[in-house]
TORNUMAR-112241 format. One record per residue (C-alpha): residue number from 1; x, y, z. Coordinates in nm, 3 decimals, always signed. Each point is the difference from the previous one (the first is absolute). Layout:
<recs>
REC   nr       px       py       pz
REC  NUM        X        Y        Z
...
</recs>
This chain:
<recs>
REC   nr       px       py       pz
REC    1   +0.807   +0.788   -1.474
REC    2   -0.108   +0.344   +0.130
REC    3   -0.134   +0.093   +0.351
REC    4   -0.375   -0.045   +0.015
REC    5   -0.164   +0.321   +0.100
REC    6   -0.254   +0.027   +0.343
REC    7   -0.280   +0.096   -0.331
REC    8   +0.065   -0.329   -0.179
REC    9   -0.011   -0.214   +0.314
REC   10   -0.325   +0.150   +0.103
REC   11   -0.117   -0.070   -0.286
REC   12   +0.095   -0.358   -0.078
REC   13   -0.307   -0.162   +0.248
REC   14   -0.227   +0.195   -0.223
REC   15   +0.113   -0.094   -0.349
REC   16   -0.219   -0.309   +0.029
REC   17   -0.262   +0.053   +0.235
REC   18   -0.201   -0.289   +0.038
REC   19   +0.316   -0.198   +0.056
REC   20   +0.017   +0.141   +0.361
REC   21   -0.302   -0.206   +0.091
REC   22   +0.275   -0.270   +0.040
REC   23   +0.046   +0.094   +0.368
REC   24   -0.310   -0.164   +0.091
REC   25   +0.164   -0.321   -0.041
REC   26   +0.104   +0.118   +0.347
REC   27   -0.311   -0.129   +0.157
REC   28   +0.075   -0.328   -0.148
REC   29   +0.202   -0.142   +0.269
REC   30   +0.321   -0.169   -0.081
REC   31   -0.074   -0.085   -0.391
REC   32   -0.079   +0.379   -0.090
REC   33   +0.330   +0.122   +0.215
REC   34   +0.193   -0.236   -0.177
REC   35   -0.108   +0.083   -0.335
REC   36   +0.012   +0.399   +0.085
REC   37   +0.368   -0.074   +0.142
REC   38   +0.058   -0.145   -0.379
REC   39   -0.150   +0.273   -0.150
REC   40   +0.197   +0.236   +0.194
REC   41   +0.334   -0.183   -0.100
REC   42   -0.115   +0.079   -0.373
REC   43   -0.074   +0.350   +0.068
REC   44   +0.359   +0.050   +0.175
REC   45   +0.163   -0.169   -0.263
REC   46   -0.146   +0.212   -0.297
REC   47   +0.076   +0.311   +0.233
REC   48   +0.407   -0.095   +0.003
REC   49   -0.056   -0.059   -0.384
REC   50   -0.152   +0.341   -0.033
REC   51   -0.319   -0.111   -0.105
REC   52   -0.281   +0.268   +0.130
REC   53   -0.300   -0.111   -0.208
REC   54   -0.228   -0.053   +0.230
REC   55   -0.077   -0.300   +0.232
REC   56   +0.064   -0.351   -0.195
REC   57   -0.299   -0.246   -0.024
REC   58   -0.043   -0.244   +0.298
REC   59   +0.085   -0.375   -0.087
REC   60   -0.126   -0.124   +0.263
REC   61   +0.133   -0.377   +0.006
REC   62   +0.372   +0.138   -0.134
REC   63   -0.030   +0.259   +0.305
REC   64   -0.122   -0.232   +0.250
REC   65   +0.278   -0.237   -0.043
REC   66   +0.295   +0.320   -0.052
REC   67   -0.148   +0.106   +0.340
REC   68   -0.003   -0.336   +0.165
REC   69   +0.369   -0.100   -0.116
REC   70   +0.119   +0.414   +0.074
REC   71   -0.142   +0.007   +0.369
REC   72   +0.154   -0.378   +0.036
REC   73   +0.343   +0.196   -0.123
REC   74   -0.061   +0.260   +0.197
REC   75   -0.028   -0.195   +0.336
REC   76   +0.393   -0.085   +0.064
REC   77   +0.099   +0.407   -0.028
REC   78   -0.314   +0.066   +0.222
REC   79   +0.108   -0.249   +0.244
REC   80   +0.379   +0.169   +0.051
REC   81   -0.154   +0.309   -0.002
REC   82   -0.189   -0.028   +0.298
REC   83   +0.320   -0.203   +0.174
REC   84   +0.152   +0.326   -0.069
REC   85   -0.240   +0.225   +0.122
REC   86   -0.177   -0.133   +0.250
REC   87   +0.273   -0.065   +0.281
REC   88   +0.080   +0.389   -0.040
REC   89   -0.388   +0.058   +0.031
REC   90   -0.027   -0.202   +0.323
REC   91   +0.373   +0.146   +0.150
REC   92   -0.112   +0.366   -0.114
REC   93   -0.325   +0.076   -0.138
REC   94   +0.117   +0.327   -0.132
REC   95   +0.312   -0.113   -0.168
REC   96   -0.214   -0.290   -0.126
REC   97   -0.235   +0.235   -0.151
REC   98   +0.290   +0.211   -0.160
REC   99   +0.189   -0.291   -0.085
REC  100   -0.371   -0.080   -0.192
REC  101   -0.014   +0.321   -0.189
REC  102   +0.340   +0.037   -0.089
REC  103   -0.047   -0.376   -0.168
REC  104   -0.367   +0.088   -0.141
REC  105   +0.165   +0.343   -0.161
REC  106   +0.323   -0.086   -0.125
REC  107   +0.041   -0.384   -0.017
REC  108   -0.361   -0.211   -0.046
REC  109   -0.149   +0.208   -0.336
REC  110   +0.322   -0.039   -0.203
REC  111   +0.054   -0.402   +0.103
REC  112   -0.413   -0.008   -0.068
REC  113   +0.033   +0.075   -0.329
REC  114   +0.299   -0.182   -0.061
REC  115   -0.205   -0.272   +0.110
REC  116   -0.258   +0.042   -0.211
REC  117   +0.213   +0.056   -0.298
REC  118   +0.203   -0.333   +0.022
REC  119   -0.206   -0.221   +0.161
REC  120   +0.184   -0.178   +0.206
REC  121   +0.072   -0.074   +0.412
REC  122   +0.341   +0.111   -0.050
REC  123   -0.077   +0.364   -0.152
REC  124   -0.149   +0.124   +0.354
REC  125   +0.355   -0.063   +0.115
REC  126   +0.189   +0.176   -0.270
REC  127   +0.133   +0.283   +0.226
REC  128   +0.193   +0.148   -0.304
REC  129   -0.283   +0.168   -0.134
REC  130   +0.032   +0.196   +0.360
REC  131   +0.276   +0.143   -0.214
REC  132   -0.235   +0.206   -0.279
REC  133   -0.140   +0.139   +0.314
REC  134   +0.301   +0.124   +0.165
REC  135   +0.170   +0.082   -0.321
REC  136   -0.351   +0.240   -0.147
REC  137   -0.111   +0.108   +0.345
REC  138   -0.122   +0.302   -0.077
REC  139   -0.253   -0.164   -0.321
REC  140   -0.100   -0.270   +0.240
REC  141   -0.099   +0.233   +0.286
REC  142   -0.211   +0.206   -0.204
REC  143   -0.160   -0.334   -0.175
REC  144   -0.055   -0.109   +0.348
REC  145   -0.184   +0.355   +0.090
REC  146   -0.167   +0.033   -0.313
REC  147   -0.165   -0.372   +0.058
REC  148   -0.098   +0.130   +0.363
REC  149   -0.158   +0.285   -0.187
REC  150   -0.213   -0.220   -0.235
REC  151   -0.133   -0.202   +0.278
REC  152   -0.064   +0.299   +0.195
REC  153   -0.234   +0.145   -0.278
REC  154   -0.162   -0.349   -0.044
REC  155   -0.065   -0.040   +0.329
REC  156   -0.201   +0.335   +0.007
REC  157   -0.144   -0.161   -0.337
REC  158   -0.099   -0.274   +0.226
REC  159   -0.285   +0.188   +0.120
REC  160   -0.227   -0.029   -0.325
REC  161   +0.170   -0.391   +0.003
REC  162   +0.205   +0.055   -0.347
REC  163   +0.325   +0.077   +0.200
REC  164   +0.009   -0.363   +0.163
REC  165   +0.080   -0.211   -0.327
REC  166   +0.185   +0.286   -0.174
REC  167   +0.218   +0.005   +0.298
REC  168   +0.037   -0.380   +0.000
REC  169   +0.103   +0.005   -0.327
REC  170   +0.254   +0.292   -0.034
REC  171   +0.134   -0.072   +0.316
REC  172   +0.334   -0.069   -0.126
REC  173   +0.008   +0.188   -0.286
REC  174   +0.295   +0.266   +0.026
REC  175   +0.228   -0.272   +0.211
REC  176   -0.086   -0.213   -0.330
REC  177   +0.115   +0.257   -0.198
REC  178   +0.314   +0.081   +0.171
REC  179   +0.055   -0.346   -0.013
REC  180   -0.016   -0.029   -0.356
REC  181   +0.230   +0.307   -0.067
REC  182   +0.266   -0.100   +0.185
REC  183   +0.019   -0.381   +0.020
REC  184   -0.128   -0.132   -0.308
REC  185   +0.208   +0.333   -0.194
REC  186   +0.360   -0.107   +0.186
REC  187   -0.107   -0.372   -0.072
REC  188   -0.078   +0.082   -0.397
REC  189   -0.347   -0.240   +0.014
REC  190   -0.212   -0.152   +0.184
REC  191   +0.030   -0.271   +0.198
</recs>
């Protein structure tokens, strides 16, 4: 799988245009972010497969249920998380907040998508894949920049209201793609 370029990820929200009225599901409380936290499993998962077609179709039932049983997954890893971080928060606020961003730079996107990928409570605590980080620093760093960069120009976007869903849904797009050329390449398929 090749590197997806900053032109093709831009692009992606856009293949399919009237799919981005999905994000209104936000204003339905709980059942719409449920369903749009499905979705956005979906989305992650064809991004790791290399799949840049444009935004899949919404089921909503098939989402709603993916998004109910993922954020039920997600809770344990949440809940450790915060064990973790919160005592250094409350000791030092400053170490708690770097503590935070070295954890929301280097650690939480690559266990995310590992997440997504497998499914499972026990993939959120699969440190090894902190491993592909460490050992292709300098490809993950720039993913990690060049996702900061689409957001940034979606958020400007945001301001004629068509940067809100694209951001939503690319929002993992290049940390999906490392993903996919590192871990699913050394593991020879997917899991």
């Amino acid at each position: 799988m090749e590197t997806i370029s900053f032109s093709e990820a831009f692009k992606y929200p856009f293949k399919r245009p009237m799919r981005l009225l999905y994000i209104l599901l936000i204003f339905v409380p709980l059942i719409g972010w449920f369903a749009l936290y499905g979705l956005f499993v979906r989305i992650v998962n064809e991004f790791v497969e290399g799949k840049y077609g444009g935004l899949p179709a919404l089921h909503f039932m098939d989402d709603l249920v993916l998004g109910f049983k993922m954020f039920l997954k997600s809770l344990p890893f949440f809940l450790v998380y915060f064990i973790v971080v919160l005592p250094v928060i409350f000791y030092d606020e400053t170490a708690g907040n770097l503590l935070s961003l070295i954890l929301g730079f280097f650690v939480l996107p690559v266990l995310s998508v590992n997440f997504f990928r497998k499914k499972t409570v026990g993939s959120y605590f699969e440190f090894g894949m902190l491993g592909y980080v460490a050992g292709n620093i300098g490809d993950y760093v720039v993913a990690m920049l060049k996702q900061y960069a689409l957001i940034f120009v979606f958020l400007i976007l945001s301001i004629i209201l068509v940067g809100i869903p694209a951001m939503q849904f690319t929002s993992w797009i290049f940390i999906a793609n490392f993903y996919g050329r590192y871990v699913r390449e050394e593991a020879g398929s997917y899991p």
